[in-house]
ROMIVO-103134 format. One record per residue: residue in three letters; z negated, x negated, y of N, C-alpha, C in turn; chain. Coordinates in Angstrom, 3 decimals. Example, Ala and Ser with C-alpha at 12.3 -4.5 7.8 and 13.67 -1.06 7.14 Angstrom:
residues 2
+------+----------+----------+----------+----------+----------+----------+----------+----------+----------+-----+
| type |     n_zz |     n_xx |     n_yy |    ca_zz |    ca_xx |    ca_yy |     c_zz |     c_xx |     c_yy | mol |
+------+----------+----------+----------+----------+----------+----------+----------+----------+----------+-----+
|  ala |   -7.800 |  -13.190 |   -5.690 |   -7.800 |  -12.300 |   -4.500 |   -7.800 |  -13.200 |   -3.300 |   A |
|  ser |   -7.080 |  -12.850 |   -2.250 |   -7.140 |  -13.670 |   -1.060 |   -7.870 |  -12.900 |    0.030 |   A |
+------+----------+----------+----------+----------+----------+----------+----------+----------+----------+-----+
end
This chain:
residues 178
+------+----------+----------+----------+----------+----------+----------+----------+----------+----------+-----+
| type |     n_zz |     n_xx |     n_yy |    ca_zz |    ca_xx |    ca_yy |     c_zz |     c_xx |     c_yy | mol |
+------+----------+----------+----------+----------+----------+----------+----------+----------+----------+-----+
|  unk |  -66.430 |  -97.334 |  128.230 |  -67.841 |  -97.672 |  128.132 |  -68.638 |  -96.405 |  127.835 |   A |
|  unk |  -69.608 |  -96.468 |  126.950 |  -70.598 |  -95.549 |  126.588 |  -71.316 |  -94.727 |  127.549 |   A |
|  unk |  -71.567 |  -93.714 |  127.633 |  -72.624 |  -93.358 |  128.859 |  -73.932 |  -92.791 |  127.960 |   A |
|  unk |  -74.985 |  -93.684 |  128.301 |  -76.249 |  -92.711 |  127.672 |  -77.098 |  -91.427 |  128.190 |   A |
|  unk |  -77.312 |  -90.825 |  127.509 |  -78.168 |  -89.626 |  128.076 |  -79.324 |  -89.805 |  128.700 |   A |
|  unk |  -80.301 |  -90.043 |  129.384 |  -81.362 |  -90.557 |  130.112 |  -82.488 |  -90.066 |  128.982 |   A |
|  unk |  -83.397 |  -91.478 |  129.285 |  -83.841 |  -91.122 |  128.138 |  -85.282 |  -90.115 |  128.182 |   A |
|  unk |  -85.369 |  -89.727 |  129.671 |  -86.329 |  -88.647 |  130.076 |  -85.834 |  -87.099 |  129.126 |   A |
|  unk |  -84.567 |  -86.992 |  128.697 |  -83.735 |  -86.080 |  128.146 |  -84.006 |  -86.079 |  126.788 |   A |
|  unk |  -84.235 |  -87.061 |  126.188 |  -84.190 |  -87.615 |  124.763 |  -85.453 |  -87.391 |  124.478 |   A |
|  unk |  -86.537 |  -87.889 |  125.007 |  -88.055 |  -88.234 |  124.198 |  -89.051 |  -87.180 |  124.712 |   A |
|  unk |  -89.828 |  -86.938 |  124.128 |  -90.902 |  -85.219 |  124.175 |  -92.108 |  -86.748 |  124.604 |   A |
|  unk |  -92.685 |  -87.554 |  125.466 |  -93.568 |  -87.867 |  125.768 |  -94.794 |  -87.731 |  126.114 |   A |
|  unk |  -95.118 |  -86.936 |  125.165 |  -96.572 |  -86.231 |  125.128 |  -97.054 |  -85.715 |  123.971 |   A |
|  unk |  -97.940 |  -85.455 |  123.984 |  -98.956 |  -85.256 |  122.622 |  -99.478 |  -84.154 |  122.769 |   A |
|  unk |  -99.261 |  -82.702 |  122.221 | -100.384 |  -81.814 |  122.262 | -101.137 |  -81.549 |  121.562 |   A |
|  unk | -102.390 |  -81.707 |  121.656 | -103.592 |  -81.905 |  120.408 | -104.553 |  -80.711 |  120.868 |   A |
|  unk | -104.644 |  -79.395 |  119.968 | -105.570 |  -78.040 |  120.847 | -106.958 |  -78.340 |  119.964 |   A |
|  unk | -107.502 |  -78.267 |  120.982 | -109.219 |  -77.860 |  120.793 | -110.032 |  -76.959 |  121.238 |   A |
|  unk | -110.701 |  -75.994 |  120.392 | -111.244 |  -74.579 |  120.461 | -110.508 |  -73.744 |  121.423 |   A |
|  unk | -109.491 |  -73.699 |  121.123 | -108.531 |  -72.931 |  122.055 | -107.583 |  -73.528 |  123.020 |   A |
|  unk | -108.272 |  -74.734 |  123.882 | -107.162 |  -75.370 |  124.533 | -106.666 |  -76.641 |  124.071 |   A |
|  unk | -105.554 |  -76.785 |  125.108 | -104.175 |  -77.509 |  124.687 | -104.595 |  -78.949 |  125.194 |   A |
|  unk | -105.130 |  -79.813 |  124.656 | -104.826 |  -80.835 |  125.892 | -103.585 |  -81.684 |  125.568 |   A |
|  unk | -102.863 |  -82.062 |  126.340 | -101.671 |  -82.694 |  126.758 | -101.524 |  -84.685 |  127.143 |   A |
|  unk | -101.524 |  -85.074 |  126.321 | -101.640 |  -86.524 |  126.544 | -100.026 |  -87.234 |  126.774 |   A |
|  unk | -100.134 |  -87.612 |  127.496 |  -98.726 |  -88.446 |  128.238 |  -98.892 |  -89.989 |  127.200 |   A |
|  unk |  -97.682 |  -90.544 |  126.795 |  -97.703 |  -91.634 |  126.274 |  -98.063 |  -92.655 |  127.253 |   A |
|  unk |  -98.799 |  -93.584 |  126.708 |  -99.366 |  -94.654 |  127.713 |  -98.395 |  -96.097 |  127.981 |   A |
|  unk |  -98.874 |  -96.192 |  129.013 |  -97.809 |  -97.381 |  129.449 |  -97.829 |  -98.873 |  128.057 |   A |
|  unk |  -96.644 |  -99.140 |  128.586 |  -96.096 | -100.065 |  127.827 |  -97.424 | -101.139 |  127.223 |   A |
|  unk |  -97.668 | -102.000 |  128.317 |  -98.458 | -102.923 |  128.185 |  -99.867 | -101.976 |  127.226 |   A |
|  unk | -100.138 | -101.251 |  127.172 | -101.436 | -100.196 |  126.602 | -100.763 | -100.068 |  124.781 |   A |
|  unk |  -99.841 |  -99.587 |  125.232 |  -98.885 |  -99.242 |  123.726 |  -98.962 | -100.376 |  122.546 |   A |
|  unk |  -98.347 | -101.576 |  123.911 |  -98.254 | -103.192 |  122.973 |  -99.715 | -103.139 |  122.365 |   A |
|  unk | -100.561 | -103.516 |  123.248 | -102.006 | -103.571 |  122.981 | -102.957 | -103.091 |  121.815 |   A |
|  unk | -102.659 | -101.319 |  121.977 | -102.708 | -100.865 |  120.362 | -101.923 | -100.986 |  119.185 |   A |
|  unk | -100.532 | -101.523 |  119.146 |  -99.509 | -101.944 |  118.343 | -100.674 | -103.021 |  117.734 |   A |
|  unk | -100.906 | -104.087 |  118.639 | -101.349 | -105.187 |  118.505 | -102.684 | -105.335 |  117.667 |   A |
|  unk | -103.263 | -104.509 |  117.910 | -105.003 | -103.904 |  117.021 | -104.088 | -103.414 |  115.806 |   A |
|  unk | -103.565 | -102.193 |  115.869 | -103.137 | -102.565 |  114.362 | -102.624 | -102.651 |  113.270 |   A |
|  unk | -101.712 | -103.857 |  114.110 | -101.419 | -104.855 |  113.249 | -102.354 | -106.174 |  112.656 |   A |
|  unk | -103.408 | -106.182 |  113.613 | -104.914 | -107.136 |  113.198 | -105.346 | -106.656 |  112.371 |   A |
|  unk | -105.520 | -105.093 |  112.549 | -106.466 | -104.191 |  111.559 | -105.827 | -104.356 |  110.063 |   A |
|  unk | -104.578 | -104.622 |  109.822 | -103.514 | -104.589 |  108.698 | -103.943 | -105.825 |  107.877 |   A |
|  unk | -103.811 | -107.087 |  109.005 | -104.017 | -108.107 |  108.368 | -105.505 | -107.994 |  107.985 |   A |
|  unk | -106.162 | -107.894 |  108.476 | -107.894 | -107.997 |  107.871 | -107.743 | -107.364 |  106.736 |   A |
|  unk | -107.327 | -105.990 |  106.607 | -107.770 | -105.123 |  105.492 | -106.736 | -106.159 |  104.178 |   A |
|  unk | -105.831 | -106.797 |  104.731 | -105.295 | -107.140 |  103.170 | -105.946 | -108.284 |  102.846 |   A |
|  unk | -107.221 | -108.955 |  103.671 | -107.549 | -110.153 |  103.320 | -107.682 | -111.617 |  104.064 |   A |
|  unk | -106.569 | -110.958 |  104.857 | -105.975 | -111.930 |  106.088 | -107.037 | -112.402 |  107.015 |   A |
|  unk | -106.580 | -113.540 |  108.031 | -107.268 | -113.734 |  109.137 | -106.639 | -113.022 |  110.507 |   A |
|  unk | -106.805 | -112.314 |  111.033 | -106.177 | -111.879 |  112.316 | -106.016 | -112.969 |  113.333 |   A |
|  unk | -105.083 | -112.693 |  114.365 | -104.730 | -113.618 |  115.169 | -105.648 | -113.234 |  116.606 |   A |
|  unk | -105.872 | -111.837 |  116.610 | -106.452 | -111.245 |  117.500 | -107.792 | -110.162 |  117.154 |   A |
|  unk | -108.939 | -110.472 |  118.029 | -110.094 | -110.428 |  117.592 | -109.747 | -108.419 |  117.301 |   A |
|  unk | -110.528 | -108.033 |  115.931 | -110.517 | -107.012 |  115.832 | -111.507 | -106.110 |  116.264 |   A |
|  unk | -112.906 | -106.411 |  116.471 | -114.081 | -105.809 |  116.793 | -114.048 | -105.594 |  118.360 |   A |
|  unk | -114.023 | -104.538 |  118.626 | -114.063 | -104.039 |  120.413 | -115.862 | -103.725 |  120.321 |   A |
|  unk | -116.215 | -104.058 |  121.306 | -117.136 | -103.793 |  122.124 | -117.451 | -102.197 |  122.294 |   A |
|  unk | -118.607 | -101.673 |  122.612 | -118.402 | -100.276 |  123.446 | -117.497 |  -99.903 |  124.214 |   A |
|  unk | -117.716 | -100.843 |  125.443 | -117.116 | -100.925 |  126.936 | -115.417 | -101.255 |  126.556 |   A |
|  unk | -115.149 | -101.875 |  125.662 | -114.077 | -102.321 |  125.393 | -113.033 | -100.915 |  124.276 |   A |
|  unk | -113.829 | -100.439 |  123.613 | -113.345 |  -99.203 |  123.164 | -112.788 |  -98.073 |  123.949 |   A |
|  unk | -114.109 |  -97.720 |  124.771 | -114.375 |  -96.724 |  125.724 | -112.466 |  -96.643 |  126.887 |   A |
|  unk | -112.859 |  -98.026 |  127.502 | -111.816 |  -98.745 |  128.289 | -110.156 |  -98.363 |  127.622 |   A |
|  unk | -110.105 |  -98.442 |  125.855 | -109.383 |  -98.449 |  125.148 | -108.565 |  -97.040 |  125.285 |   A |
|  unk | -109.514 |  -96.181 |  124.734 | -109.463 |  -95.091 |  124.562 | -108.802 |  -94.283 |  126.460 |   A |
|  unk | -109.634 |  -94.658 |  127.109 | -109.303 |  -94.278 |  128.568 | -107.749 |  -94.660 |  128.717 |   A |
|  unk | -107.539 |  -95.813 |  128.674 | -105.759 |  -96.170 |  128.709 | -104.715 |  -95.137 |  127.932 |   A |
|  unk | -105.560 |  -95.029 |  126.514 | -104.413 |  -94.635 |  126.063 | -104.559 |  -92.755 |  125.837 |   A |
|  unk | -105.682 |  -92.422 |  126.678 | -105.456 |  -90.472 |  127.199 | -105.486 |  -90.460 |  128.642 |   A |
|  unk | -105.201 |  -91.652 |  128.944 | -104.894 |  -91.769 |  131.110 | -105.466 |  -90.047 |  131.506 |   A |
|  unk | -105.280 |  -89.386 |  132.107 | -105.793 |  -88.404 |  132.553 | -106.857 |  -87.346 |  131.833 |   A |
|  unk | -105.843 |  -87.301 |  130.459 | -106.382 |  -86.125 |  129.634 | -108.231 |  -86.649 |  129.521 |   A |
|  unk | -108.281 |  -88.133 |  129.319 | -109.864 |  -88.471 |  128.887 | -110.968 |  -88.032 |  129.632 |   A |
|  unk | -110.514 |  -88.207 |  131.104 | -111.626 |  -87.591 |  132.044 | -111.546 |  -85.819 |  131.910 |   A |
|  unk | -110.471 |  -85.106 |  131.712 | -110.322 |  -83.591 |  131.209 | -111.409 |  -83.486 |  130.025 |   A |
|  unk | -111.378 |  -84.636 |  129.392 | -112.118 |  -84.429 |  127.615 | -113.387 |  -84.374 |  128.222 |   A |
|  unk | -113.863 |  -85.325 |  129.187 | -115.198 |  -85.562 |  129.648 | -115.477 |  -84.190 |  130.475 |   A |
|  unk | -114.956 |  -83.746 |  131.236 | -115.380 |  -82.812 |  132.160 | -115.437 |  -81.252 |  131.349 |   A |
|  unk | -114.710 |  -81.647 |  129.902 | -115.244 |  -80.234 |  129.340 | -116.156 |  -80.392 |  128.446 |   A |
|  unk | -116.874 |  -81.644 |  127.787 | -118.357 |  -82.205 |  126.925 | -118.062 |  -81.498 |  125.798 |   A |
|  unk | -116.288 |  -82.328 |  125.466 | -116.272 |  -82.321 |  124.334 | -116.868 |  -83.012 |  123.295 |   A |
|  unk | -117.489 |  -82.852 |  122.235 | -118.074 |  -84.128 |  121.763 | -118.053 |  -85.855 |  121.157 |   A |
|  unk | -118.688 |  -86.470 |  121.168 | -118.318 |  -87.700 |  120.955 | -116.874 |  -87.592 |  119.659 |   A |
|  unk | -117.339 |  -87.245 |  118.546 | -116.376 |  -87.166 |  117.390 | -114.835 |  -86.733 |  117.957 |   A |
|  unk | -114.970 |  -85.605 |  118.667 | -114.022 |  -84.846 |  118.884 | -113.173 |  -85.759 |  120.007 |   A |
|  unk | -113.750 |  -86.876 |  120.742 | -113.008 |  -87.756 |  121.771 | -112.611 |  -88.856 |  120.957 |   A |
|  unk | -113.396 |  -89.328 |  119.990 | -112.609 |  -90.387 |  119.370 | -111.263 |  -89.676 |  118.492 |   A |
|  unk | -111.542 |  -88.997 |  117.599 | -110.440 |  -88.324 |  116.817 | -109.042 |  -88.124 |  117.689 |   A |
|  unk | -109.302 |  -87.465 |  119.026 | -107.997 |  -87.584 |  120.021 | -107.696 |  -88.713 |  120.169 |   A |
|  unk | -108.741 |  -90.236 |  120.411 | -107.987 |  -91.137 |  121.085 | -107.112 |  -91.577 |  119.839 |   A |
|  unk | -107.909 |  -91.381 |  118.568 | -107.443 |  -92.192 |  117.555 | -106.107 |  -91.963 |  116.962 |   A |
|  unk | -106.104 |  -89.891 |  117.261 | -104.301 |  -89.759 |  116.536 | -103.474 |  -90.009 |  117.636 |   A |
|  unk | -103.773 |  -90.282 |  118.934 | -103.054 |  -90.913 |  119.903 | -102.433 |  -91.957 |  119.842 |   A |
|  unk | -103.508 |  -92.646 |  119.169 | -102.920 |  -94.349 |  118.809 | -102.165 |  -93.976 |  117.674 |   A |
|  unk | -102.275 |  -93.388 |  116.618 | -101.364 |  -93.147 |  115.882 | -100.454 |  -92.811 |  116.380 |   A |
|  unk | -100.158 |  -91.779 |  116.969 |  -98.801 |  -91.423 |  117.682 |  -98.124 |  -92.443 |  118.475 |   A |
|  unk |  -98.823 |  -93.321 |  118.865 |  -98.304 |  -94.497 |  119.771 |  -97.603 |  -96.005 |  118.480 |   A |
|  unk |  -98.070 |  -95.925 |  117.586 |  -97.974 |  -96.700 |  116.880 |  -96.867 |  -96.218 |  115.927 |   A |
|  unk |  -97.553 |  -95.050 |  114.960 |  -96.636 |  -94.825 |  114.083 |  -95.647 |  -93.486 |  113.982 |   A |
|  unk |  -95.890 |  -92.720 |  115.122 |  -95.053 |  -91.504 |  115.414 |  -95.742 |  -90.065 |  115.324 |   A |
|  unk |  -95.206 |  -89.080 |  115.484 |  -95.662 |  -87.842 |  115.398 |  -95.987 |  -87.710 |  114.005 |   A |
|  unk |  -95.223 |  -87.741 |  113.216 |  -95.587 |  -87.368 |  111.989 |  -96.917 |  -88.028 |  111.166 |   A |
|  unk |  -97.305 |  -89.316 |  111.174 |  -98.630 |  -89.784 |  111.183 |  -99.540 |  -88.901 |  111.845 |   A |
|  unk |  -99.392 |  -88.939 |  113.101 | -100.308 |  -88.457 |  113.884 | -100.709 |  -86.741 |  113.473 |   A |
|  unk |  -99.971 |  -86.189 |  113.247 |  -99.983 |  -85.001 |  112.734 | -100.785 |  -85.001 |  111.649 |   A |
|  unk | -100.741 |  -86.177 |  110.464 | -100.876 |  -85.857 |  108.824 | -102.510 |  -86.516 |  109.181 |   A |
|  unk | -102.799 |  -87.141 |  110.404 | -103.884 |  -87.901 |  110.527 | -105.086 |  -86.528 |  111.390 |   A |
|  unk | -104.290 |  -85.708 |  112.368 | -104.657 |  -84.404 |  112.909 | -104.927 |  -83.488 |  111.808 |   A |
|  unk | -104.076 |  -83.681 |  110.899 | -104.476 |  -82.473 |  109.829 | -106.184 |  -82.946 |  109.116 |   A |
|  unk | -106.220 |  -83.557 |  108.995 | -107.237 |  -84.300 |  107.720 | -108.440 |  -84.470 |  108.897 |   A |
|  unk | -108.227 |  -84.100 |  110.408 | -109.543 |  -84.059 |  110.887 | -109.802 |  -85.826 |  110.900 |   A |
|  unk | -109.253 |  -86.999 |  110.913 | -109.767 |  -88.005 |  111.079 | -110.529 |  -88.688 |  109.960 |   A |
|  unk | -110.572 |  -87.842 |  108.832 | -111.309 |  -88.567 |  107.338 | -110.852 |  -89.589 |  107.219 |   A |
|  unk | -111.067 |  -90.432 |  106.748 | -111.198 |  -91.886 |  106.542 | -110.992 |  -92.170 |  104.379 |   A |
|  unk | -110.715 |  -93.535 |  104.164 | -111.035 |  -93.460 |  103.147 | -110.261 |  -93.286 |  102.077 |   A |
|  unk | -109.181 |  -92.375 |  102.250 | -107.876 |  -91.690 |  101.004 | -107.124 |  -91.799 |  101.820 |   A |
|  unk | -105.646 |  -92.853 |  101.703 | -104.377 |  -92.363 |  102.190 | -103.999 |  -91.123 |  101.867 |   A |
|  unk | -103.209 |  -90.498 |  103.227 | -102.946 |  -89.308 |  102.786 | -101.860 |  -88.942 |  101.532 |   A |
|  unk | -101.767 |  -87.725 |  101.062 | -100.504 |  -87.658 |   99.939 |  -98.979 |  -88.346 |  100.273 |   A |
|  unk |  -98.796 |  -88.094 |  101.561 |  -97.219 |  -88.634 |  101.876 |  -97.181 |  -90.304 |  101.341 |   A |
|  unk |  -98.557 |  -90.845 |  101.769 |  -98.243 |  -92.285 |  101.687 |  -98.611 |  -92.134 |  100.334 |   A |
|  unk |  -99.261 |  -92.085 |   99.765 |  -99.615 |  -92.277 |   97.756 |  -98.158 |  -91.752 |   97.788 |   A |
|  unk |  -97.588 |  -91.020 |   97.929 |  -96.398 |  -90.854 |   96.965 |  -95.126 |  -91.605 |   97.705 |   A |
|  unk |  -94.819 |  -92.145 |   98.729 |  -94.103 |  -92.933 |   99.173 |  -94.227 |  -94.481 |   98.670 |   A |
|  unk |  -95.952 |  -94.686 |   97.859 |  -96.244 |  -95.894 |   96.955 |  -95.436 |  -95.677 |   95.540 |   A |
|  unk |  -95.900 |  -94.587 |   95.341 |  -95.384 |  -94.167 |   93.848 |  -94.279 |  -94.285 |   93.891 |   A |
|  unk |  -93.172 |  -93.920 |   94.941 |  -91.537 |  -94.021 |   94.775 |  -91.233 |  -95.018 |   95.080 |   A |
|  unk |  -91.897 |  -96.036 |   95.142 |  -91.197 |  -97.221 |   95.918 |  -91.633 |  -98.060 |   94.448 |   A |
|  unk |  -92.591 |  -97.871 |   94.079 |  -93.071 |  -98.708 |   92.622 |  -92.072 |  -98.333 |   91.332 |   A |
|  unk |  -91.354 |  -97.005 |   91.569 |  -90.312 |  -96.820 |   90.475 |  -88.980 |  -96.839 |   90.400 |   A |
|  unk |  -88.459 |  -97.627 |   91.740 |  -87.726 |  -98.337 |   92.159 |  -87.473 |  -99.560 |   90.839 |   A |
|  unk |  -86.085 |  -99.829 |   90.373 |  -86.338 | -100.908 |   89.239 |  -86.556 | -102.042 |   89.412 |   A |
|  unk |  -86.435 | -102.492 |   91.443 |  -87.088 | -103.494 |   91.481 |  -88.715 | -104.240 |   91.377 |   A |
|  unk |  -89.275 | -103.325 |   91.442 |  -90.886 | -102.655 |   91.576 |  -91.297 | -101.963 |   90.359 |   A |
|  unk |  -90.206 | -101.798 |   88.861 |  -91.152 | -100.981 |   87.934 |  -91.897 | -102.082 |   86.731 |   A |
|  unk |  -92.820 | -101.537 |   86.512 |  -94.014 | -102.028 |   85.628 |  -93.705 | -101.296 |   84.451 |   A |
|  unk |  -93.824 | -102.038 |   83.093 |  -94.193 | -101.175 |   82.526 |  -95.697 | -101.650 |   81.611 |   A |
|  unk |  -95.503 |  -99.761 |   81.374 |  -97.399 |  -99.724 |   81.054 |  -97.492 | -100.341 |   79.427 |   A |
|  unk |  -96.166 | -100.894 |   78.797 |  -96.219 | -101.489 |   77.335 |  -95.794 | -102.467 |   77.427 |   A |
|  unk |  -96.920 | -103.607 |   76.965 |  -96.059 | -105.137 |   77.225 |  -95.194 | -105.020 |   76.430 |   A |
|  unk |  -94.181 | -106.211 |   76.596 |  -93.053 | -106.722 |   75.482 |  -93.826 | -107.120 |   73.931 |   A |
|  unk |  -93.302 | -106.608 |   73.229 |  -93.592 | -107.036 |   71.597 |  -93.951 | -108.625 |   71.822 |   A |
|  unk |  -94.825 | -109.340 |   71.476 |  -94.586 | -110.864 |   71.316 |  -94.100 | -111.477 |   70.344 |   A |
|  unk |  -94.510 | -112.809 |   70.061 |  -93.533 | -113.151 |   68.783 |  -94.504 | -113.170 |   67.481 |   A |
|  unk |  -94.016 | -112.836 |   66.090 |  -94.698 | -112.281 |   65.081 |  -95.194 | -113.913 |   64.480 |   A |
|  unk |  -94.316 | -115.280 |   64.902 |  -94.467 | -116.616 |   64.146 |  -96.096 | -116.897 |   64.846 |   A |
|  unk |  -96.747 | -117.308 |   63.730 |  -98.146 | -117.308 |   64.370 |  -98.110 | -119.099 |   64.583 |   A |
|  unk |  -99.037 | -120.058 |   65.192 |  -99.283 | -121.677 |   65.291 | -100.845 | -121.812 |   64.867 |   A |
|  unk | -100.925 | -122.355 |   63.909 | -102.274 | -122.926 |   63.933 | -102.188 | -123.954 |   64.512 |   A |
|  unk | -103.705 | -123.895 |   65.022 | -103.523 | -125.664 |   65.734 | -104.910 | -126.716 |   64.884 |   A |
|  unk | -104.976 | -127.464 |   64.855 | -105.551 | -128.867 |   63.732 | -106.956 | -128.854 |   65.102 |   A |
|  unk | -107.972 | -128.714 |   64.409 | -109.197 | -129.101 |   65.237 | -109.425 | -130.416 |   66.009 |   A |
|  unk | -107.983 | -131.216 |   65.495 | -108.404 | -132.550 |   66.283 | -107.325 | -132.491 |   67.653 |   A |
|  unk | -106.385 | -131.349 |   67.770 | -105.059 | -131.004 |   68.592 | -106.059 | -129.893 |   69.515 |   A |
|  unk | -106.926 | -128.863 |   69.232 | -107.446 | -127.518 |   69.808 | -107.926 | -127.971 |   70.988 |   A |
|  unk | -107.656 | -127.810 |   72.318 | -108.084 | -127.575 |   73.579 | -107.878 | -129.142 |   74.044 |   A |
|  unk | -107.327 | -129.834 |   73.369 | -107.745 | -131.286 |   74.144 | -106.183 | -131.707 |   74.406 |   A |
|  unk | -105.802 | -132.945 |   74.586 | -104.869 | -133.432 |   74.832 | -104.671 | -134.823 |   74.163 |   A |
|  unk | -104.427 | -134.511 |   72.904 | -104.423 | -135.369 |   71.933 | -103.327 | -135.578 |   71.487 |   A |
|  unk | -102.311 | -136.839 |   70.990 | -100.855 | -136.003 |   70.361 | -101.160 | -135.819 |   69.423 |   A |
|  unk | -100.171 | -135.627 |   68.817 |  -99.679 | -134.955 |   67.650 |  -99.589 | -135.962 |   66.652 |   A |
|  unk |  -99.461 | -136.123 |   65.163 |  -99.430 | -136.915 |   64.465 |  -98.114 | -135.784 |   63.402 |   A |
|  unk |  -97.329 | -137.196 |   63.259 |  -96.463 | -136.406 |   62.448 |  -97.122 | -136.283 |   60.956 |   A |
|  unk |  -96.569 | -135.444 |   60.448 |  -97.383 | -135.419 |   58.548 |  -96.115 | -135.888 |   57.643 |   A |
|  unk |  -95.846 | -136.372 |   56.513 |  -94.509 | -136.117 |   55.598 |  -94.700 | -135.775 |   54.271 |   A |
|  unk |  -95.560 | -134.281 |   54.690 |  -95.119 | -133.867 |   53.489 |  -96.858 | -133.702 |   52.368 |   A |
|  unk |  -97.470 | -134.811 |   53.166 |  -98.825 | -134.958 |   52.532 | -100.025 | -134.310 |   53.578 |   A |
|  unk | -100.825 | -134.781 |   53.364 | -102.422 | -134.697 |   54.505 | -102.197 | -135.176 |   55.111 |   A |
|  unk | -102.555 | -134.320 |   56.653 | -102.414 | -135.237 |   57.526 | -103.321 | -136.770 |   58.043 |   A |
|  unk | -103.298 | -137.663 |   58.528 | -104.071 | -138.985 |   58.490 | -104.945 | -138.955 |   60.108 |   A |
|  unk | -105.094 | -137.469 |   60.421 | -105.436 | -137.693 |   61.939 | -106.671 | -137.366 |   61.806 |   A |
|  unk | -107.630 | -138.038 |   62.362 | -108.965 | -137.961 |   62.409 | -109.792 | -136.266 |   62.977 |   A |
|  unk | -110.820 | -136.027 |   61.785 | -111.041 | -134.938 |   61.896 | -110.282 | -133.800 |   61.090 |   A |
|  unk | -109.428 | -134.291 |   59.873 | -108.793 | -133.160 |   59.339 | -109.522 | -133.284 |   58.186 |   A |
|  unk | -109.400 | -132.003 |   57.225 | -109.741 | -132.097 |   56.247 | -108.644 | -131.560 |   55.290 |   A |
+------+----------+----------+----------+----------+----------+----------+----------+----------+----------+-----+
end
């Protein structure tokens, strides 16, 4: 039988995010907190493509605030007791949730950019680009040649749903030709 390594051994459970010099240290948030932001967004996903969410996306103040508190458990009241500023508390809670959601490396590329909004970062544009030139996914930018045989169509046949009248050889006898 296998023996696993504990997984206190395995996982770096914490976040260090420095501001004007210090370190603050965020512990990953409990499970049920984790699901919760998983759960936002994946709502947030569906809205932006169009979708209806299953779960309401708009938080409240109190309901943000609350949000944010779960998921920096200690560090948030540290954020408060040093008046860091509003921007500067959301931006932590927010690459937090990134880190909770989509890993360090998000969270990092989302830390770098300061929280801008607006432009996926380069990793993801070019993780689009390689996945679109994939030959299951490639486009190309020149349609196919079409076919050179041209159809006229008889003004009494054009847009309607009329049949067809056979001809043999002479004028045709279908009303409206000339």
């Amino acid at each position: 039988m296998a023996e696993f390594r504990d997984l206190g051994e395995l996982l770096d459970e914490t976040l260090r995010l420095p501001i004007d010099g210090k370190v603050y240290v965020i512990a990953a948030p409990d499970a049920v907190t984790g699901l919760r932001v998983e759960a936002l967004f994946a709502a947030g996903a569906v809205a932006a493509a169009g979708g209806t969410p299953k779960l309401p996306t708009i938080l409240g103040d109190d309901d943000e605030d609350d949000l944010y508190q779960r998921v920096l458990g200690d560090t948030y009241q540290e954020l408060l007791d040093d008046a860091v500023s509003h921007v500067a508390l959301k931006l932590v809670a927010t690459t937090a949730m990134m880190w909770t959601v989509f890993g360090v490396e998000v969270a990092e590329t989302y830390w770098g950019r300061a929280g801008k909004t607006g432009e996926a970062p380069a990793p993801n544009r070019a993780a689009r680009r390689a996945k679109k030139s994939t030959p299951t996914a490639t486009v190309s930018a020149t349609p196919k040649r079409g076919s050179t045989r041209t159809t006229k169509t008889s003004p009494t046949t054009s847009g309607r749903a009329t049949p067809a009248r056979a001809s043999r050889g002479g004028r045709s006898s279908s009303a409206g030709a000339s």
